[in-house]
C-alpha positions as CSV (number, residue, x, y, z in Angstrom):
1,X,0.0,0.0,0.0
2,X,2.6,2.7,0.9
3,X,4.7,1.4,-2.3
4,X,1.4,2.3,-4.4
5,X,0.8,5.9,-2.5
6,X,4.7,6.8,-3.5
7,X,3.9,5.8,-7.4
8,X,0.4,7.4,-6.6
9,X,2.5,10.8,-5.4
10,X,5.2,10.6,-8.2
11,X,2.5,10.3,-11.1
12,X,0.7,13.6,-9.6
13,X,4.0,15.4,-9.0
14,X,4.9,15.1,-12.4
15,X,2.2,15.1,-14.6
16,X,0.7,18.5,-12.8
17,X,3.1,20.8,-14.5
18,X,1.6,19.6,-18.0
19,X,-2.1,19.6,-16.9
20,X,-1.6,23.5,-16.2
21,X,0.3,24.1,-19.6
22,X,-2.9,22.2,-20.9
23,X,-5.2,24.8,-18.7
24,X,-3.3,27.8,-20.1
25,X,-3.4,27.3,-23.5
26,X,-7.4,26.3,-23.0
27,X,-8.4,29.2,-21.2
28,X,-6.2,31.5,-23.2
29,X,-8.1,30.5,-26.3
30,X,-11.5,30.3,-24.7
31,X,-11.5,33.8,-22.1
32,X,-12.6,36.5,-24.3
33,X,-10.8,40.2,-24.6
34,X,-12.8,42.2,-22.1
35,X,-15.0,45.5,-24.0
36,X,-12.5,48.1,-22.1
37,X,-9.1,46.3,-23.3
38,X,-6.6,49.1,-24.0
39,X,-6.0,49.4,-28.1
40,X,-2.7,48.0,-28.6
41,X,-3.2,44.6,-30.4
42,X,0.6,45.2,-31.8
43,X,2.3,45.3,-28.8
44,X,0.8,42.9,-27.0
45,X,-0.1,39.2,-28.0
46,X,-2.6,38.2,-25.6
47,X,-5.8,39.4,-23.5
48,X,-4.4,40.5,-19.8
49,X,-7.2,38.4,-18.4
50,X,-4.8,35.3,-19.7
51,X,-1.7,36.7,-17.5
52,X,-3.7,35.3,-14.3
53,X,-1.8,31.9,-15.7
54,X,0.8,32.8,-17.2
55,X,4.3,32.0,-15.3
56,X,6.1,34.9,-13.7
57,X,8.6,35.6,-16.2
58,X,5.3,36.2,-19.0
59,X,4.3,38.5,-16.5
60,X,7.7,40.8,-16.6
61,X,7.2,40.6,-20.3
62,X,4.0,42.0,-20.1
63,X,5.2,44.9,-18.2
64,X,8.6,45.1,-20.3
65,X,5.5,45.6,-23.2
66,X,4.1,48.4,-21.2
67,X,7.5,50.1,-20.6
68,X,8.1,50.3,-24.2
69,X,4.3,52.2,-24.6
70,X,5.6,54.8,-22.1
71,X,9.0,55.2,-24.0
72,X,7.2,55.2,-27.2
73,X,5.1,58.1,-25.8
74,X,1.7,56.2,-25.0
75,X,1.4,57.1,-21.9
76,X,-2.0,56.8,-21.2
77,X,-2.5,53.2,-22.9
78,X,0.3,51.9,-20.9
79,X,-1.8,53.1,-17.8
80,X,-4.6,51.5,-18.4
81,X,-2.4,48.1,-19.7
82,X,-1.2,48.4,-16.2
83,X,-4.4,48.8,-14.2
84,X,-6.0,46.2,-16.3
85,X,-3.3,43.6,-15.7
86,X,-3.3,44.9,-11.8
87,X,-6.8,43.3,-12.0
88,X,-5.2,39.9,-12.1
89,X,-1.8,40.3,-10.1
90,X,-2.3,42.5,-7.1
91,X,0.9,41.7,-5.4
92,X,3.7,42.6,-7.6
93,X,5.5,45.0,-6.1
94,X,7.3,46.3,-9.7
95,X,4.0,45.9,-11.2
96,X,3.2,49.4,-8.8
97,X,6.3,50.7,-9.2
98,X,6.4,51.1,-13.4
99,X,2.6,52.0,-13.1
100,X,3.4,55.2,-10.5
101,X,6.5,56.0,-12.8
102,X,3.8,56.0,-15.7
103,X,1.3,58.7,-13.3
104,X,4.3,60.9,-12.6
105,X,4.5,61.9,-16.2
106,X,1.0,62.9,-16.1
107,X,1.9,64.7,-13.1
108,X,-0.9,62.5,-11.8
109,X,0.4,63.0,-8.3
110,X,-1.7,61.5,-6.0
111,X,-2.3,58.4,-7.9
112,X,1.5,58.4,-8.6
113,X,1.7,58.2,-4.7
114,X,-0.3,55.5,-4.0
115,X,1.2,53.3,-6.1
116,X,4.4,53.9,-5.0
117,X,3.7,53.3,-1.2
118,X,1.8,50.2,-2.2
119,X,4.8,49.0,-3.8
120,X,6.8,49.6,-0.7
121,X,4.1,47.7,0.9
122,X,4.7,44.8,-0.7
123,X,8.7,45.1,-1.2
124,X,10.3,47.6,1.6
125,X,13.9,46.9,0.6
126,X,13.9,48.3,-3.3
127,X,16.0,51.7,-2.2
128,X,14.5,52.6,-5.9
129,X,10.9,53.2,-4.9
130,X,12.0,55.1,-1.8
131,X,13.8,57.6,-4.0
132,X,11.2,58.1,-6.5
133,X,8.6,58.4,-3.7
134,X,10.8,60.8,-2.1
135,X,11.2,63.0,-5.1
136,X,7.6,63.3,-5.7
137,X,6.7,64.4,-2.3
138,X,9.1,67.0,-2.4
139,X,7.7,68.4,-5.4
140,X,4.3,67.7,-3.7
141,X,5.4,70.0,-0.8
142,X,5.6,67.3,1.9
143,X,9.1,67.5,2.7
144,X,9.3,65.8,5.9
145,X,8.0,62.3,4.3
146,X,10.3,63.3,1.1
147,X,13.1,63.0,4.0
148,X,12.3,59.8,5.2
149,X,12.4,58.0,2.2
150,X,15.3,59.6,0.9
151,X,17.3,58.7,3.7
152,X,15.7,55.5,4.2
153,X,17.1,54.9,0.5
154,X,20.3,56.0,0.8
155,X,20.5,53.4,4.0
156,X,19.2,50.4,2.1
157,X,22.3,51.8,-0.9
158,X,24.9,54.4,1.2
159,X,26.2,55.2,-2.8
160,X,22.7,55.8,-4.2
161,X,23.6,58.6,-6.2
162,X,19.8,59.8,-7.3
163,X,18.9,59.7,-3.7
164,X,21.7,61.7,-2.4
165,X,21.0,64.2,-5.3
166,X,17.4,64.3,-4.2
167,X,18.4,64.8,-0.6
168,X,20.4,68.0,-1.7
169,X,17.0,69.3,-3.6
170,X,14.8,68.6,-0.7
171,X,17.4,70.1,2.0
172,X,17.1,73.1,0.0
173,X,13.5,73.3,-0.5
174,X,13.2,72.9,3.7
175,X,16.2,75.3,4.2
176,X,18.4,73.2,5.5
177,X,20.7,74.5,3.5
178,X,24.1,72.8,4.9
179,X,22.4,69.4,4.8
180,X,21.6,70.4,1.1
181,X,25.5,71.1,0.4
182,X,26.5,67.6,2.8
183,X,24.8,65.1,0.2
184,X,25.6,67.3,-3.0
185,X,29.2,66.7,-1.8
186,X,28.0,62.9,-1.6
187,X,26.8,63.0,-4.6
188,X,29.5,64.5,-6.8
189,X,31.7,62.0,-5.6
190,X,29.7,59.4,-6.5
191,X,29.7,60.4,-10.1
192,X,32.5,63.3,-9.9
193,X,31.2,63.8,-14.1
194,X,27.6,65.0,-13.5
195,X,26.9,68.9,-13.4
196,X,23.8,68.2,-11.0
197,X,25.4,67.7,-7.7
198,X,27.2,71.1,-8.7
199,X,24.1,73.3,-9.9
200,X,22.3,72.3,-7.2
201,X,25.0,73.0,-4.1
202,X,25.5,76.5,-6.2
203,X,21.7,76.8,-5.7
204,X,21.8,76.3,-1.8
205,X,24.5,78.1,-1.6
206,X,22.6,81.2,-3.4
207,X,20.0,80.4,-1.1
208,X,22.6,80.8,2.1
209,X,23.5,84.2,0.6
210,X,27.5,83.2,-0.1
211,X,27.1,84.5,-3.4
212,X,30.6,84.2,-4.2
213,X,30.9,80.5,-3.6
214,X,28.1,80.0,-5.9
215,X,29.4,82.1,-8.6
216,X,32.7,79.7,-7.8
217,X,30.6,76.5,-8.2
218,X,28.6,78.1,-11.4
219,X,31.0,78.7,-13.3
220,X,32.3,75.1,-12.6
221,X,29.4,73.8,-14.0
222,X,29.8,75.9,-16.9
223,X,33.4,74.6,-17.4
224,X,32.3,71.0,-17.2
225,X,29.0,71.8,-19.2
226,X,28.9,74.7,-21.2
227,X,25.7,74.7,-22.8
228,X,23.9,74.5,-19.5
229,X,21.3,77.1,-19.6
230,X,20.7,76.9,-16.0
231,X,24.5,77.7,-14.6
232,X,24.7,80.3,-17.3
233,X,21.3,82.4,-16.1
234,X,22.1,81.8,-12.6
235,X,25.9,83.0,-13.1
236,X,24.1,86.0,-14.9
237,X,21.9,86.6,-12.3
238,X,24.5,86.7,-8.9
239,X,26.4,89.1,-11.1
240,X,23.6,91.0,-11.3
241,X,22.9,90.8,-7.6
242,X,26.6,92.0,-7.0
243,X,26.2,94.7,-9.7
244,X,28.5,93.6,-12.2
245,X,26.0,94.5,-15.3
246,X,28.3,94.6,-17.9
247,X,29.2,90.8,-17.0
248,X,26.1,89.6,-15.8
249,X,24.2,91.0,-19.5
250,X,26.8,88.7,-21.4
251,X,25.7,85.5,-19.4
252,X,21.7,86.4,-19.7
253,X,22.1,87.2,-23.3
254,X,23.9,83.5,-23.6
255,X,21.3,82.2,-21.2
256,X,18.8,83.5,-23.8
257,X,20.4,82.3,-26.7
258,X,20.7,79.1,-25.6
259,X,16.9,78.7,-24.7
260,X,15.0,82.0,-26.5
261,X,11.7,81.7,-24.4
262,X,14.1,81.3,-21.1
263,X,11.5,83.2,-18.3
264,X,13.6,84.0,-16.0
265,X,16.6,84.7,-18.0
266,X,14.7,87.8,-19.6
267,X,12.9,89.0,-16.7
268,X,16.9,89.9,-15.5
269,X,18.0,90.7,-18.7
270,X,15.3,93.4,-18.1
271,X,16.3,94.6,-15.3
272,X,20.1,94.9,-16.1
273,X,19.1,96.7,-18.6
274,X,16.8,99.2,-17.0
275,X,19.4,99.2,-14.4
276,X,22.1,100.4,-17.2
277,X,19.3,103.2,-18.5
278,X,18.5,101.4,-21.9
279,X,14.6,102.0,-21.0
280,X,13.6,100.9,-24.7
281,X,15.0,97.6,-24.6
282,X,14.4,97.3,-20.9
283,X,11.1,98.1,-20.8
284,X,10.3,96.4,-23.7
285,X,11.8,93.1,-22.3
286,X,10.0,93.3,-19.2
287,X,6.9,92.7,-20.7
288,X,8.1,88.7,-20.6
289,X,6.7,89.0,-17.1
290,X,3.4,88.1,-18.0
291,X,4.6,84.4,-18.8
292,X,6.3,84.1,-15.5
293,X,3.0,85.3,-13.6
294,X,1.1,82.7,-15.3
295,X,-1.4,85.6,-16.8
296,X,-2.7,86.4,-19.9
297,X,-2.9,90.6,-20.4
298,X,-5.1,90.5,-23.5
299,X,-7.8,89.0,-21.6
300,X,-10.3,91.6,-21.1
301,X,-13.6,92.6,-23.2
302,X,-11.2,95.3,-24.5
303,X,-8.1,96.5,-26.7
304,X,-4.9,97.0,-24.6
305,X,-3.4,100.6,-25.2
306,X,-0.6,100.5,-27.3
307,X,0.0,104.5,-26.7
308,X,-2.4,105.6,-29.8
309,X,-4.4,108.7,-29.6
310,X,-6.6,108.3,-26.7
311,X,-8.5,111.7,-27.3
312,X,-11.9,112.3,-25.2
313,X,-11.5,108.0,-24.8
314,X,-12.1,106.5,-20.8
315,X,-9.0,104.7,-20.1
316,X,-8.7,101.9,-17.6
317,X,-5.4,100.9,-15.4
318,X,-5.3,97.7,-13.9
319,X,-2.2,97.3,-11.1
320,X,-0.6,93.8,-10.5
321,X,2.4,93.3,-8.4
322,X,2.6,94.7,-4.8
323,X,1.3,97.6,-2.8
324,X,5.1,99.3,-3.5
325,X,4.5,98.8,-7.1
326,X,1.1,100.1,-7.7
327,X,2.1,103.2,-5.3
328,X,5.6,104.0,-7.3
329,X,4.1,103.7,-11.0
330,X,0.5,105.1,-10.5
331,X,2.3,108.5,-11.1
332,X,2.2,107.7,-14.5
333,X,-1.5,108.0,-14.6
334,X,-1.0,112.1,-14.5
335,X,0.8,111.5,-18.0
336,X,-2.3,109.3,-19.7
337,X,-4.6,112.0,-18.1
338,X,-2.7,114.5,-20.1
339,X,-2.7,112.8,-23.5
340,X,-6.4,113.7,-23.4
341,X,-8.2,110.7,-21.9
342,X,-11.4,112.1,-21.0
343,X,-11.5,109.6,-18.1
344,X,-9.0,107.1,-15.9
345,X,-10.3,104.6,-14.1
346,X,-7.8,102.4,-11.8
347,X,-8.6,98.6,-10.3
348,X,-6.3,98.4,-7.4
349,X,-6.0,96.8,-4.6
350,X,-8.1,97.1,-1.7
351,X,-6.0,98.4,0.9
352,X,-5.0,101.4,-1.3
353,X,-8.5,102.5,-2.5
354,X,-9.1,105.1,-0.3
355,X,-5.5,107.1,-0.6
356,X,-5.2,106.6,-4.6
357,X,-8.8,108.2,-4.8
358,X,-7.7,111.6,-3.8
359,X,-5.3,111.1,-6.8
360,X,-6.3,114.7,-8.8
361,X,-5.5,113.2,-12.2
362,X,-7.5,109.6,-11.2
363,X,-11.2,110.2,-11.8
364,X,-12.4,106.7,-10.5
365,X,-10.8,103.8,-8.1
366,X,-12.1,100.7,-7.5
367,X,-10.8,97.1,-6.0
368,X,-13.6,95.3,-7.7
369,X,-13.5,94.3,-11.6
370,X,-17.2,94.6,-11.8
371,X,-17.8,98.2,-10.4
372,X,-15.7,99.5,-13.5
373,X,-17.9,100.0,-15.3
374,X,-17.6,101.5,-19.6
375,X,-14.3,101.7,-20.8
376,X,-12.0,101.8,-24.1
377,X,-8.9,100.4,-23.7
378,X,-6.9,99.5,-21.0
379,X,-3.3,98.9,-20.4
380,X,-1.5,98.1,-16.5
381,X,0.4,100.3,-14.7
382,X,3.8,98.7,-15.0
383,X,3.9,98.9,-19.0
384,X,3.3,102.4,-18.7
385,X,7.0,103.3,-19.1
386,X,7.4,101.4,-22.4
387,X,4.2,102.8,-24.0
388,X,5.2,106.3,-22.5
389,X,8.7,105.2,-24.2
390,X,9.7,106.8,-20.8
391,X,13.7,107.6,-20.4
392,X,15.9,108.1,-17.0
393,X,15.3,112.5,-17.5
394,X,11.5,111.9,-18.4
395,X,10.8,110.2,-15.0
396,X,7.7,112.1,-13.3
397,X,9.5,113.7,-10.4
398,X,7.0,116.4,-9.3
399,X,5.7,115.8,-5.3
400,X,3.2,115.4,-4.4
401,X,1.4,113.3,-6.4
402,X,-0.4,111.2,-3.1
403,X,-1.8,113.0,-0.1
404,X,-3.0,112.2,3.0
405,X,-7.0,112.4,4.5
406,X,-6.7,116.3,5.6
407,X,-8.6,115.8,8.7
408,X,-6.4,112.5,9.8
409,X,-3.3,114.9,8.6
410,X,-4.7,117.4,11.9
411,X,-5.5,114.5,14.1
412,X,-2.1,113.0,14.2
413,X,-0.3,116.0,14.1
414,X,-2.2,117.2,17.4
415,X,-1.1,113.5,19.2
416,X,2.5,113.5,17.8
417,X,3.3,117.2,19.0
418,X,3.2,115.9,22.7
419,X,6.3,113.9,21.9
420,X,9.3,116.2,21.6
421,X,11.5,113.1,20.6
422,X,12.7,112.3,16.9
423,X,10.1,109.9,15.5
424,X,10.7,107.3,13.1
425,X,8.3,104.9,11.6
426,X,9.0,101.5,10.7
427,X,7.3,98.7,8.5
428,X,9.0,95.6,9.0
429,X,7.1,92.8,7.1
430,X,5.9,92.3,3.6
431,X,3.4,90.3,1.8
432,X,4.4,86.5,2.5
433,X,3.6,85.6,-1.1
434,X,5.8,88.4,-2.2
435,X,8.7,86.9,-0.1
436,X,8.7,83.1,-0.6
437,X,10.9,83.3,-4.2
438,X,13.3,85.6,-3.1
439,X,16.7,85.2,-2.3
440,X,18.7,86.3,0.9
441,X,19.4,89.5,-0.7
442,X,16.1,90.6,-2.1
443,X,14.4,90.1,1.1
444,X,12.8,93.0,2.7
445,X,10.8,91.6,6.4
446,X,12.6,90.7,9.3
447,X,10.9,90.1,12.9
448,X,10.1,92.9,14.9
449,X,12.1,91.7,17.8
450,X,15.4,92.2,15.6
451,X,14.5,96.0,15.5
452,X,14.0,96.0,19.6
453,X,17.4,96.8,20.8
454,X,16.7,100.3,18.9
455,X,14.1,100.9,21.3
456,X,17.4,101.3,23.9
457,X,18.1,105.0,22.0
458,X,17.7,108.0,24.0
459,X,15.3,110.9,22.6
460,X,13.8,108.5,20.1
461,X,10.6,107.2,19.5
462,X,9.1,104.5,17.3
463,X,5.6,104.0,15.7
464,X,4.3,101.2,14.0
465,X,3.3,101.6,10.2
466,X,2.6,98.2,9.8
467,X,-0.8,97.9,8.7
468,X,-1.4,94.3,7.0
469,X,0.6,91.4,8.2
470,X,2.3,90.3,10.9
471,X,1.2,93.5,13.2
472,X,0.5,90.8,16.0
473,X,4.1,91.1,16.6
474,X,3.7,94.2,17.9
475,X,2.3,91.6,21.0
476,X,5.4,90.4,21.8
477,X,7.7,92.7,22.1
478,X,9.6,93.1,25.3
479,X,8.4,95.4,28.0
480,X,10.4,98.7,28.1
C-alpha cells in the first residue's frame, strides 16, 4: 500500500506541471478580450485576463510591453495596460512601481503616490521606490515624508547617487541649507562627471547668501558643461545681484540664446538693462513678465493701449504686483490724463483704494473688476513706461502726487506734537507671497524683535506703520 501511494504521489507530481500548460493554452483561447481592453493589439499578444496563468517571467514581459508604450510616448494606454493587468496580479510590487512612474509623467500625483507606497508595501527593501517616492513628495510639498524616504534609500544603498542628489534638492527646499550642500558633496563623488550635484549645491549656496561660492561653483558647471542654460542664467543673475552689469548682461544674453523663451533669464536681462538706462529695450523686455505670472494681459472685453491717440476716450489701469509697485508707478496716470483721456479709471488693490482716490489726475478707483464699469482700452500700470517710451530724464519727479485724508493729517499732528523726541516709523514685514521666491538679498521683512534693541536709543521714538501682516508682533515685544 505505501509502495502504491509513493507511485500514486510521483504520477501527480509530475504530470501536474503539464495539466496546467494544458489549462493555459485552454483558457487562453476560450477567455474572451474584455470591452475596455486598451488598443494596442501590436504590442501585445494576448488578452491581460490570460496573465492570471501565465508564469512569472510572462508577466515581466508584459510589463517590459508596457514600458516600451511609455518610451514610445503612450502614456495613457500603458496606464490602463497596467491597471488592467493589476486586476489579475495584485501583489507585484514592480507591477506598482512602473505603473506610478507612468502617473508621474502625467503629473498625476496623488495616484503616482499611492502606487508607490503600495509597492513599498509589498517590497520595503527596493531603495528605488524610496527615491522616486521621495522625489515626488518634495515636489508635492511634503518634505518631511520626502526625507524619510530619501534617507531611508540612501541606507538600504549608502552610494545611491539619485537619492543623495534628491536629498540635496529637498534640503534646499526645507532650508536646510548645509544638509543640502553635505549630500551634494556625496553625490558628486559618486559620479565626480555629473553637473547636478554642482548646480544644485550653487543653488543652496545662493539660497545661504554666499554668493561668491556660488558664482565659484557656477562657473564650474559651466566649465564642465557649457551649454547648460541653468548655470549660465544663474551666473548671470548673482552678477547681477553684485552689480557687475556689464558681465552679468553677457551670461543672460547667452542664457537667452541658448533657450529664447528662457523666463527668467529675460525677466533679469530686463532689469540689467533698466538698471544700465537702456529704457527701450528694458522696458520692452520686461513685458516677458506676463509668462512668469502665469497671466494672460489681453484677456479683457477690450483693446490694450498701445499708446495711440486716446483723445476724449475713458481709459482703464489695472495694477498687478505689490502695494510698493502700484504706489511708485501710479504717477504715470497724470501723464495718460494728459494725453487727453477724457476719463481714468484704476482697479487696485483694496487696501490702497481710499489714498489713490484723492489722486487729482484719477477720476475713479475701484478694487472690484465689476464696479468699472464702460471703458475703451486698457493697459496696467507697469507697461506704462514702455508705451510712455519713458527715459531716465522723463521720469515724473513732481511731489506730491499722493496725499493724505486732511482731517487725519490734523488729528495725528495734534497727538505727535506731545512727543518732543525724533520719531521714526517703521514697516518691518511684507506680503508672504511676495517673499517666498526671493533670495537672501532681495528680502525685505525681518521680525520685529530684531528691531528691539533700537528701542534702547535715548530721545527716540518709534511708531508702527505696519498695517497688514504680521502687526501681532507688535504683541510680543519686550516690556520697556
Amino acid at each position: 500500500m505505501k509502495n502504491k501511494n509513493n507511485l500514486l504521489f510521483e504520477t501527480i507530481k509530475y504530470t501536474l506541471p503539464s495539466i496546467f500548460i494544458v489549462l493555459v493554452f485552454f483558457f487562453s483561447g476560450v477567455i474572451k478580450k474584455s470591452s475596455n481592453q486598451p488598443p494596442q493589439a501590436n504590442q501585445v499578444a494576448q488578452s491581460p485576463q490570460a496573465d492570471a496563468l501565465i508564469n512569472f517571467e510572462y508577466l515581466k514581459q508584459r510589463i517590459e510591453n508596457a514600458k516600451n508604450l511609455v518610451k514610445n510616448g503612450n502614456i495613457d494606454i500603458a496606464i490602463e495596460f497596467y491597471k488592467t493587468i493589476l486586476e489579475y496580479e495584485k501583489v507585484f510590487a514592480k507591477l506598482h512601481f512602473h505603473l506610478a512612474q507612468a502617473y508621474c509623467l502625467k503629473d498625476q500625483h496623488i495616484e503616482a503616490e499611492n502606487h508607490f507606497k503600495k509597492s513599498i508595501e509589498l517590497d520595503s527593501k527596493d531603495p528605488s521606490v524610496h527615491a522616486f517616492l521621495g522625489e515626488l513628495l518634495r515636489k508635492m510639498e511634503k518634505y518631511q515624508e520626502s526625507e524619510r524616504h530619501l534617507k531611508f534609500a540612501t541606507r538600504l544603498a549608502p552610494k545611491y547617487f539619485d537619492a543623495h542628489l534628491q536629498l540635496c534638492k529637498t534640503y534646499h527646499d526645507m532650508e536646510k541649507i548645509n544638509e543640502s550642500i553635505r549630500h551634494g558633496k556625496i553625490a558628486a563623488k559618486l559620479k565626480p562627471n555629473s553637473i547636478f550635484p554642482y548646480l544644485h549645491m550653487a543653488y543652496s549656496l545662493n539660497k545661504k547668501g554666499d554668493l561668491d561660492s556660488a558664482i565659484t561653483m557656477y562657473r564650474h558647471v559651466i566649465s564642465m558643461d557649457p551649454r547648460c542654460h541653468n548655470a549660465i542664467y544663474n551666473l548671470g543673475y548673482s552678477l547681477k545681484i553684485q552689480g557687475k552689469l556689464q558681465e552679468s548682461l553677457k551670461y543672460l544674453d547667452r542664457a537667452i540664446e541658448l533657450k529664447s523663451d528662457y523666463l527668467d533669464a529675460h525677466i533679469a536681462r530686463a532689469q540689467v538693462k533698466i538698471a544700465m538706462e537702456n529704457f527701450d529695450e528694458g522696458w520692452d523686455e520686461y513685458e516677458w513678465r506676463w509668462g512668469l505670472f502665469g497671466i494672460n494681459p489681453h484677456k479683457y472685453r477690450q483693446e490694450m493701449w498701445d499708446g495711440s491717440d486716446i483723445q476724449g476716450k475713458t481709459m482703464l489701469l489695472r495694477t498687478e504686483q505689490g502695494l510698493g509697485d502700484t504706489m511708485q508707478f501710479v504717477r504715470l496716470a497724470k501723464q495718460v490724463k494728459q494725453m487727453g483721456a477724457s476719463k481714468v479709471i484704476c482697479k487696485v488693490q483694496k487696501p490702497l483704494v481710499t489714498l489713490l482716490s484723492r489722486c487729482p489726475f484719477i477720476d475713479k478707483v475701484v478694487h472690484d473688476i465689476k464696479d468699472v464699469g464702460d471703458y475703451d482700452c486698457y493697459t496696467h500700470l507697469m507697461s506704462l513706461p514702455r508705451i510712455l517710451k519713458m527715459q531716465p530724464d522723463t521720469i515724473p519727479t513732481e511731489m506730491p502726487y499722493l496725499y493724505a485724508d486732511q482731517t487725519l493729517e490734523k488729528e495725528w499732528a495734534t497727538k505727535l506734537s506731545k512727543d518732543k523726541n525724533f520719531k521714526v516709523g517703521i514697516c518691518w514685514h511684507v506680503d508672504p507671497v511676495h517673499e517666498e521666491t526671493k533670495s537672501p538679498w532681495s528680502l525685505r521683512s525681518v521680525e520685529l524683535n530684531q528691531l528691539a534693541p533700537l528701542a534702547k536709543l535715548k530721545n527716540v521714538t518709534f511708531y508702527s506703520l505696519q498695517k497688514l501682516e504680521n502687526s501681532q508682533q507688535l504683541e510680543n515685544l519686550p516690556k520697556a
